[in-house]
N, C-alpha and C positions, 0 to 999 in steps of 0.2 A: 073575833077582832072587833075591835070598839068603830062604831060609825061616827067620825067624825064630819063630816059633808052635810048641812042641809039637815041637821039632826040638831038633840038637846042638848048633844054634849057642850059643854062651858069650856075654855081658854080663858086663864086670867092672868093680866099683867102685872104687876108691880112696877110704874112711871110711866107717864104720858107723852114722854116726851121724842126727840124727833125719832129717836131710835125706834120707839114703838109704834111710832105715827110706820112707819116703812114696814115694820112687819105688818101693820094690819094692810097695806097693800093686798099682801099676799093671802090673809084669811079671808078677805074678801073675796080673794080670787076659787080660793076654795068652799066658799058660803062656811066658814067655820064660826060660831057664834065664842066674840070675845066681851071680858070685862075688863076695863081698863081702871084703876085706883092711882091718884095724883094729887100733891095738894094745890096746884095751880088749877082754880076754877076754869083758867082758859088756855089750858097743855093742849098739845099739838093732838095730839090723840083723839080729843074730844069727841071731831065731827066724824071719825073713820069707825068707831067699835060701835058694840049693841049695845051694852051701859057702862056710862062712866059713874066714876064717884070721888068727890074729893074728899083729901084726906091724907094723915101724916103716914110716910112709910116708915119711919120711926117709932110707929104707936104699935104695941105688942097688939092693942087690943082691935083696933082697925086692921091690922094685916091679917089679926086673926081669924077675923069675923068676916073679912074681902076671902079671903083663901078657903074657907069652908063655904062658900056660895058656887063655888066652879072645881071642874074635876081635874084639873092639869094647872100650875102656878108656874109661871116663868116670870122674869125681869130683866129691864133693859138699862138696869141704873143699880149697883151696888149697895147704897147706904139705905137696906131697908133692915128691918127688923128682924136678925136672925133667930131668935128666940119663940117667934112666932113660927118663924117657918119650920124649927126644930119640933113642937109641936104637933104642929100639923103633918107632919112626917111620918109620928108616932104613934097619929090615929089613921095612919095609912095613906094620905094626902101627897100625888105625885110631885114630887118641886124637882125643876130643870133647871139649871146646873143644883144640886142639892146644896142643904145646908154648910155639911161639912166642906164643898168645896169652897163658898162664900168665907167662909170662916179663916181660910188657907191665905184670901187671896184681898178682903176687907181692909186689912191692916199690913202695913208696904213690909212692915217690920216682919209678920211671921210669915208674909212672902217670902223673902229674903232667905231668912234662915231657914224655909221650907226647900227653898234651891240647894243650899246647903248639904240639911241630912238627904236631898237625894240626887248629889254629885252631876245637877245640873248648874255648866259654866255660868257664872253671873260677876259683875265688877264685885272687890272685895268695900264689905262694910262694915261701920259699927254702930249700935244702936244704943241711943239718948233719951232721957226721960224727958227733959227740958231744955230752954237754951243755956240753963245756969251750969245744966251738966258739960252741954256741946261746948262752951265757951271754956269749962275748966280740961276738956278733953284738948282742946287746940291749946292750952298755955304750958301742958302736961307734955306735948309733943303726941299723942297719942293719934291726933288728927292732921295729918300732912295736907299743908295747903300747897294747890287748891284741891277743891271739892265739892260734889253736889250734895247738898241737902233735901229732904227730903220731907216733907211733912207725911207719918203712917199713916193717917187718915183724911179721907177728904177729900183730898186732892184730886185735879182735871184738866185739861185741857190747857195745861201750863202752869193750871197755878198749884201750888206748893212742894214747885221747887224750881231750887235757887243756885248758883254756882258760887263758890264762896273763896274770892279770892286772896282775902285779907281779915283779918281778925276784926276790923272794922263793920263788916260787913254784917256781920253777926247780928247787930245794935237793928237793924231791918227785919229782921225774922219776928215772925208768931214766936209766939213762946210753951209751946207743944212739943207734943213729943216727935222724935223725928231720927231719922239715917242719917248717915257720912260717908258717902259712896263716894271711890274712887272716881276721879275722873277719868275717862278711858279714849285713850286718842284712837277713832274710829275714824276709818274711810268713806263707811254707809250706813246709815238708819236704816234696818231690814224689817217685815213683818211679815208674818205667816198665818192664815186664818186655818184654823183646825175642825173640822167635824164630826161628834164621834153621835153614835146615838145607844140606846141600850143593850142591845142585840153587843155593841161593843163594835160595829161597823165604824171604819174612820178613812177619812180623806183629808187634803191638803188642798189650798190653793194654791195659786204661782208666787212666788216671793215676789214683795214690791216693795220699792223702792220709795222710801218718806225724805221729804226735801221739809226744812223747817226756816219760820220767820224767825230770825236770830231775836228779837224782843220780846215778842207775846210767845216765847218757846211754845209755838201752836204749829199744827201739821199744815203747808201751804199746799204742797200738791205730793200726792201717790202716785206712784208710777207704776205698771203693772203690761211686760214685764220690769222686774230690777234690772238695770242696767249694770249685771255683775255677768262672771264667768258661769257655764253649768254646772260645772264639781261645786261651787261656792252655792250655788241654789239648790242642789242636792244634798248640800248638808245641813244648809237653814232648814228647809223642808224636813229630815231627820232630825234635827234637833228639835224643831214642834211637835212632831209625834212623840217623842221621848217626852217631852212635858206635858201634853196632853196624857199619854199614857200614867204619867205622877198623879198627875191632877185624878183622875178616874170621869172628868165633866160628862154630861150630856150636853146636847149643844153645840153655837157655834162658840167658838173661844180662838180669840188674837194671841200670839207671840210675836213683841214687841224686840229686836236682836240689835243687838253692834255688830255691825263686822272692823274686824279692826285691823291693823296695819300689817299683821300677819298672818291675813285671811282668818282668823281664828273668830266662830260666831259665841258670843257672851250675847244671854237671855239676858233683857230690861226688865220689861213688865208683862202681865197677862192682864187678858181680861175676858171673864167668864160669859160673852155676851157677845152679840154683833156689831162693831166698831168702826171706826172713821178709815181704817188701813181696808176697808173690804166692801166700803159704799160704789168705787168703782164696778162691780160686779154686777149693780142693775142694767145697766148696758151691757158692758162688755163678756160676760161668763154666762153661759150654757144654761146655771142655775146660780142665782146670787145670793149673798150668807143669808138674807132677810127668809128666803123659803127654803134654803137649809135646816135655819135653826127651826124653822115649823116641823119641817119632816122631821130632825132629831129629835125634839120630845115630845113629837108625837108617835116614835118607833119606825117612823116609816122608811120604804129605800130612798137610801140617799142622789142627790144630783150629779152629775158629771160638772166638776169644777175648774173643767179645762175655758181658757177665754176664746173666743167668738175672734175678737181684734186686740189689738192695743189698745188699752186703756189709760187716761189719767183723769182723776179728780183734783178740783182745786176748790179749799175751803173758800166759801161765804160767810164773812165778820165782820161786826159791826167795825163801819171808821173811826180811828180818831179824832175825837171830838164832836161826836153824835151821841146825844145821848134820848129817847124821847119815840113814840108813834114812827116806824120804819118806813123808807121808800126806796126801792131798789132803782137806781139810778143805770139806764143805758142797757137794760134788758134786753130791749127789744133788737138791739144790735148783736147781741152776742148770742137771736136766736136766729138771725141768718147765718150765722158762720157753719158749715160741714162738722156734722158730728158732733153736734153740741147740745146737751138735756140739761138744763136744772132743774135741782127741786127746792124751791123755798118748803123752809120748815113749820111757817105756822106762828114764827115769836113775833106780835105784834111790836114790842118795845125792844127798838137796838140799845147798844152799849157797846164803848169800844171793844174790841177782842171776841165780843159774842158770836157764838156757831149760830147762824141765822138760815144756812143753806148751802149748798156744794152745787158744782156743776161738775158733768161728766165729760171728757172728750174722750171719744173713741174714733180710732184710724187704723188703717193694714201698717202704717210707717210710725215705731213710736214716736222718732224726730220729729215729724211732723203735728203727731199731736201734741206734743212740748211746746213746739211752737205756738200751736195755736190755744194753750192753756196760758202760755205767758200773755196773749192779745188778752183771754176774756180774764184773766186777773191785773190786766191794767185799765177794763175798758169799766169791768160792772163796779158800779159801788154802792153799800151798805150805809146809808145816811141817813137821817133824822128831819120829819118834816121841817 
């Protein structure tokens, strides 16, 4: 068995950013020597690993030449070079979630129709080269309004997509390639973080519950548990296994769900990585996905992903109409209140809408932490010296 602890072994990322800033928490905590590759000379990451290096994750030839320095490749950001890592694969070169799952999960489009050929529930779509196609699709009748659009690539944290409720609408879209997804009248945004590691060992977290800012379509607070029935979370839960089991990942991996007006769960999105639906978990769970997804690719047994308390996280984004050098305004109040951690992420420059840091609340009563997540997201703000 390979000595990972306090040894030469190498850990290398692919992006700097906050996601990876949180795992090296955890490699630190096990002296695991990591390398971090980013092309922001000043990524959240920087100050936490043993080397950084900037640099495009786009570049066949920097990912390939960052991936043959370190004996395990992992990432915490989608859009890097699969081409490289397909390589490196072939000269035997660990990659967590691999290539081919990257390849599945990259493009929303062969997402979609990968849900398809394997008869897991997803809203019905169809897919468009440009908007000159999507535009002749709606005058064709072919595209029933309304509808969310979708940009295949790219896309994050709300942006690229769009709800399209008039052929008008259209005149505002990118002009890329993109979906036409049903709109789907749901009751709850669900998500379920999945673990599986080589060995083929896998677990579930507790479904949680995503509340969204109807503008910047960005995650305001997770709730954990979901405020749903058991049978309903017993089968979000099976439903994640079953797509984790599709998927084949290593890793931690999100399923993004609808639950809809007749209790029935339709799978959104994945994501082959530890994500915003499972930040609650550094507080409130046993073991949180950031040292999951360590133990996963690095084979090891996995954590008891049962929660400690109720948890909710409430994102930290920059204000409207800050743009410029950050200042978190009213901090210092919202760290007297019971059961409250944040972590700023490291972005020195706000911008409306930007993930700049989350806070945790954790409590025995979720009510109570609801409450007291609605105090600290009216009290902190994300603004601009």
């Amino acid at each position: 068995m390979t000595n990972y602890f306090s040894s030469e072994f190498k850990l290398g990322i692919l992006g700097g950013g906050q996601l990876g800033k949180m795992m090296l928490y955890e490699t630190r905590k096990y002296d695991i020597c990591t390398y971090v590759l980013d092309p922001d000379p000043e990524a959240p990451c920087r100050i936490a690993c043993n080397h950084f290096q900037q640099g495009d994750l786009m570049d066949y030839d920097i990912v390939y030449q960052f991936g043959k320095k370190v004996d395990v490749l992992t990432f915490e950001i989608e859009t890097v070079n699969i081409e490289a890592l397909i390589q490196l694969e072939k000269e035997g070169k660990k990659v967590y979630p691999d290539s081919n799952t990257l390849q599945k999960i990259q493009n929303k489009g062969k997402q979609k129709l990968f849900y398809k050929e394997q008869d897991i529930p997803t809203a019905n779509f169809k897919q468009y080269a440009n908007k000159a196609h999507l535009a002749e699709g709606i005058t064709s009748n072919r595209v029933k309004l309304p509808f969310v659009w979708k940009s295949t690539q790219g896309g994050y944290d709300g942006n690229g997509v769009s709800v399209i409720r008039t052929g008008a609408d259209i005149a505002r879209l990118p002009d890329t390639e993109c979906i036409a997804e049903e709109l789907i009248d749901f009751k709850n945004e669900l998500a379920v973080i999945v673990v599986r590691n080589p060995k083929g060992e896998i677990k579930t977290y507790p479904v949680v519950e995503m509340e969204f800012h109807p503008e910047a379509n960005q995650v305001e607070y997770v709730i954990c548990p979901a405020r749903i029935n058991p049978e309903i979370a017993k089968k979000a839960r099976k439903v994640a296994e079953t797509v984790s089991a599709a998927f084949k990942h290593v890793g931690v991996f999100a399923v993004e769900m609808f639950l809809t007006k007749n209790d029935e769960i339709i799978v959104n999105e994945v994501a082959p990585r530890p994500h915003n639906s499972g930040h609650y978990s550094i507080e409130a769970s046993y073991t949180n996905q950031f040292d999951q997804h360590i133990r996963a690719i690095l084979n090891l047994p996995l954590g008891a992903t049962d929660s400690k308390l109720g948890g909710i996280m409430v994102n930290l984004v920059g204000a409207e109409g800050h743009t410029g050098e950050v200042v978190y305004k009213n901090l210092e109040t919202i760290l007297r209140m019971k059961g409250v951690t944040p972590h700023i992420y490291g972005k020195k420059q706000t911008r409306p809408f930007r993930k700049m840091g989350h806070v945790t609340i954790i409590n025995e009563n979720i009510s109570e932490a609801r409450i007291i997540a609605e105090k600290v997201k009216d009290t902190i703000q994300v603004i601009s010296k």
